[in-house]
N, C-alpha and C positions, 0 to 999 in steps of 0.2 A: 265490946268489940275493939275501942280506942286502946283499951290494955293488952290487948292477943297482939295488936298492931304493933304496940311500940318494946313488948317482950321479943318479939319477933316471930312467935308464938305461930302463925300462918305462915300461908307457901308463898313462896316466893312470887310464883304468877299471881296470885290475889293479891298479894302486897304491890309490887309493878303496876299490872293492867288495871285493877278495879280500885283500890287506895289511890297509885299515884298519876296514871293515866287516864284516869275517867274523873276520881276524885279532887285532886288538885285542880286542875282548868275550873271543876266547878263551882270552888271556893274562888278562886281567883276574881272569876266573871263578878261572883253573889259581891265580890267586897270591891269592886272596881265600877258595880253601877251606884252601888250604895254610897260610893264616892262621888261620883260623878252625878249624883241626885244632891247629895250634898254642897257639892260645890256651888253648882246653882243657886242652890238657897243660901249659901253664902254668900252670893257675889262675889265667888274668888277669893276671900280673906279667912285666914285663918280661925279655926276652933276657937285658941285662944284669946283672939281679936274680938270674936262676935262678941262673947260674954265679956267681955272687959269693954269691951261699949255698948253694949242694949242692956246688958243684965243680964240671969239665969229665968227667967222667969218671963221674957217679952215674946215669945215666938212658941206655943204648946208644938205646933207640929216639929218647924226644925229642931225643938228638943231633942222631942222621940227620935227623930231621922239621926241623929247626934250622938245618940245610948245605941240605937240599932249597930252606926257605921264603926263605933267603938268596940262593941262587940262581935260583930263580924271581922273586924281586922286581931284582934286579941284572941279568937277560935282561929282564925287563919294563922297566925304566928305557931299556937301552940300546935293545928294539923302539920304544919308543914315541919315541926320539930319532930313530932310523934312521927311523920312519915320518912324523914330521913334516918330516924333512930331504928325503924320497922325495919326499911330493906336492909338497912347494913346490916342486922342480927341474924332477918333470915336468909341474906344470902351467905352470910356466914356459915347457915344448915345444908346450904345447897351444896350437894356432892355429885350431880348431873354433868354440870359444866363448869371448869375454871373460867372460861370467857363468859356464859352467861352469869356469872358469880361477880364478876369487877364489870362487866358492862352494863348489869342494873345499877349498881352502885353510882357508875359516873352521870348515867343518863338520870341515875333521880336527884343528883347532886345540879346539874344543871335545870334539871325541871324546876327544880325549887328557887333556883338562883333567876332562874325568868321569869317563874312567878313572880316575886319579889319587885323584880325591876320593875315590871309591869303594876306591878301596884303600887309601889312607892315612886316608881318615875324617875329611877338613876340613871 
């Protein structure tokens, strides 16, 4: 499906409303508590920090929470390429509307760019 996505390969409205309007926010949410679950457990101090002062091996859970929040931001980066790469090929197909054609375009280019903010906190 992540290949139809990023070929451009679907409609337009499925690409928009259910990839970038349904899906995006809920990527966002999954890697912004996974954050914020993490941080707790950090006491605020950086990834790098934990493990260069306890070790790799002193804490089994906040490991796991660590590999989790790792990988949930590394599928979030690559969705959120795959879905900027999606709209712009299929509305590229879209012969409906010139407006609806550059208006998904901008609103999923900001979609992603608040995603973003919001989880890395620019």
């Amino acid at each position: 499906m992540l290949k139809k996505l990023m070929n451009g390969e679907l409609s337009l409205r499925d690409t928009f409303w259910m990839f970038g309007f349904l899906g995006l926010p809920a990527m966002t949410i999954i890697v912004r508590v996974l954050g914020i679950m993490l941080a707790r457990k950090l006491n605020n101090h950086s990834i790098l920090s934990y493990f260069l002062s306890l070790g790799v091996g002193s804490d089994f859970s906040t490991s796991i929470l660590i590999i989790f929040y790792l990988s949930a931001l590394s599928f979030f980066i690559f969705y959120a390429v795959t879905l900027l790469l999606g709209t712009w090929r299929s509305s590229a197909e879209y012969n409906r509307s010139l407006w609806f054609r550059h208006l998904s375009r901008i609103f999923m280019v900001l979609m992603v760019f608040m995603a973003f903010k919001y989880v890395f906190k620019f």
